[in-house]
N, C-alpha and C positions, 0 to 999 in steps of 0.2 A: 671460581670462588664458591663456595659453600657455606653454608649458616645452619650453626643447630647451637642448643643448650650450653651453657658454660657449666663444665663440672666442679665441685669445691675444690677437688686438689689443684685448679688451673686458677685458684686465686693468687697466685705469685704471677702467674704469667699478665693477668691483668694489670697488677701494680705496676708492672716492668713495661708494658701499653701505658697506661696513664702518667710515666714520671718522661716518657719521651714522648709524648702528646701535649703535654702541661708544664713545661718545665721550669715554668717561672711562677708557678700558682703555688696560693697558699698550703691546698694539702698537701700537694706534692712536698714542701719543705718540711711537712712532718715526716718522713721518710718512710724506704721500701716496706720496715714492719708493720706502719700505720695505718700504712694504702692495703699490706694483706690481710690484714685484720680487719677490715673496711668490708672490704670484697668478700672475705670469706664469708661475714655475717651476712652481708645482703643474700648471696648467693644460696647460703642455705635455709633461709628466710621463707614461709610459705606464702608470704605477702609480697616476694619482688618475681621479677624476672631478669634475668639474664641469657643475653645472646649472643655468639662469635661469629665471626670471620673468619674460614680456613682457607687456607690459599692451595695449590698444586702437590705442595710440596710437605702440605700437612701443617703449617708454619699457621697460630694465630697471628693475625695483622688487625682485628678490629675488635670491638666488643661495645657493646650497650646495655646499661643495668640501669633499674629503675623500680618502683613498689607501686602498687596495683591502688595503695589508698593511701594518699598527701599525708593527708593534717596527723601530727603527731609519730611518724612511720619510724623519725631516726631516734623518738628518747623510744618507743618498744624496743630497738630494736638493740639499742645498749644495757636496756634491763633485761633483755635474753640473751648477752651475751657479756654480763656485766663482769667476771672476774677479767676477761681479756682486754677487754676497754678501759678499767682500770689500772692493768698491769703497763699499757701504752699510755695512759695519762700519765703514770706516775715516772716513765721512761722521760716523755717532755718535760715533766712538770722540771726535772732535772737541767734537761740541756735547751730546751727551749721554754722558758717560764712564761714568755706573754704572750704566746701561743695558746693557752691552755686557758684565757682571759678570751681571747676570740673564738676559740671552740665553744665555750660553755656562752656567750654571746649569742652566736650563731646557731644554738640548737633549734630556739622556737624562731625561727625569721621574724622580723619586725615585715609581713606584709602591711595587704589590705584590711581593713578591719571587714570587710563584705569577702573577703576571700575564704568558703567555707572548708577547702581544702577536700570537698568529698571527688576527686580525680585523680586517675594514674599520671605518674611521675617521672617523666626519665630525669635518672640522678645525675648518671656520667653516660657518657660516649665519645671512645678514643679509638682512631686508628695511627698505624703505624706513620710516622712521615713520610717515609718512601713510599708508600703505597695512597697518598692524599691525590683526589682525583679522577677517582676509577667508579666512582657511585656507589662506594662500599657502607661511607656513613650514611645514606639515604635509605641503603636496602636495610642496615640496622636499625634504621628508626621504623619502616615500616615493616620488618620484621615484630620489631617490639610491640610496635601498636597491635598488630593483627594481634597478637599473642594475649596482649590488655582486651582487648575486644573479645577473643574468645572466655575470656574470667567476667565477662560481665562488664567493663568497663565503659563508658560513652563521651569521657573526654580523657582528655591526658596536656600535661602541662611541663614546665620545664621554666628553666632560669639561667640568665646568662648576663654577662656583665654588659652595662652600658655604655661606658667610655674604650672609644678604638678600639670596637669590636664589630663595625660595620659587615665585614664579610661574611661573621660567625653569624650576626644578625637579619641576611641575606640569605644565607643559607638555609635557616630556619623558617624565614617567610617563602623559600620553595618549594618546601615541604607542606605546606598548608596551615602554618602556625602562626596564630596573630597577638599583635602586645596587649595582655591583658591589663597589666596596671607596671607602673616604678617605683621600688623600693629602693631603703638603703640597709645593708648589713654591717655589721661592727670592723673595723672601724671607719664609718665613712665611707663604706663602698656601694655606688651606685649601681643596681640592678635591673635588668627587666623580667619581669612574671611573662610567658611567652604560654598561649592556649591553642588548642584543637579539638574540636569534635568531630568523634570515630565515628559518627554516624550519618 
């Protein structure tokens, strides 16, 4: 297995990791064009990073993206890439209308009122199902960090659901990450703020 940079044109390949990673999660029901237009922006973003998994066979199996500075990362990164993210609102706004209520919800998180947000972020990290197991999501997370560490960065944080998520929640505190505070996001969904310092 191997790890290097996720190129833009591989932002379909990610969507296509994340709707078989996530399959019952909200973004993922805004579908394949949502998740590529997601990725592609992060990816070409001078603020994130993204990282793959290539297996033997050349085949991506994982990926980790995330942005170098929290607080406010996702409205920049819709106003630099605002005709495309409009043209996908207005796609839902059509077939999925109260979708588009929980997006515009969930832009600014209802965190901590003390959470200054100045920390690297992993947003997503998906590996293949067939491939869960092998230490692939663990090398992508400290792939990413090393990565945040070299830009400067001295924590990095991340979020994940609360309710019957013990494992993912375990996982996470294997890694070195501990619960920095609990939120909830629209509607009603309980969170945990998960922290680390790279230093």
């Amino acid at each position: 297995m191997r790890f290097r940079t996720v190129k833009i044109a591989e932002s379909k390949t990610l969507a296509d990791i994340h709707k078989e990673s996530f399959k019952d999660f909200f973004l993922t029901s805004l579908g394949a064009h949502f998740l590529d237009t997601y990725y592609k922006s992060c990816i070409k973003s001078n603020e994130s990073v993204a990282i793959c998994a290539i297996d033997e066979n050349e085949k991506m199996v994982g990926f980790s993206v995330g942005c170098l500075h929290s607080k406010g990362f996702h409205k920049r990164l819709i106003k630099q890439n605002l005709g495309t993210f409009m043209l996908q609102g207005i796609i839902i706004l059509f077939s999925k209308p109260k979708a588009i209520i929980r997006l515009v919800n969930n832009l600014g998180k209802n965190t901590d009122k003390n959470d200054n947000g100045n920390y690297a972020e992993l947003l997503s990290i998906g590996v293949l199902p067939a491939y869960n197991g092998q230490g692939i999501g663990k090398e992508l997370i400290k792939r990413f960090e090393d990565e945040a560490m070299n830009k400067g960065c001295s924590e990095m944080a991340l979020t994940t659901d609360f309710d019957k998520n013990s494992k993912v929640l375990e996982f996470y505190k294997s890694t070195g990450y501990e619960i920095y505070y609990e939120f909830i996001t629209y509607p009603e969904r309980k969170m945990y703020k998960l922290k680390k310092n790279l230093k």
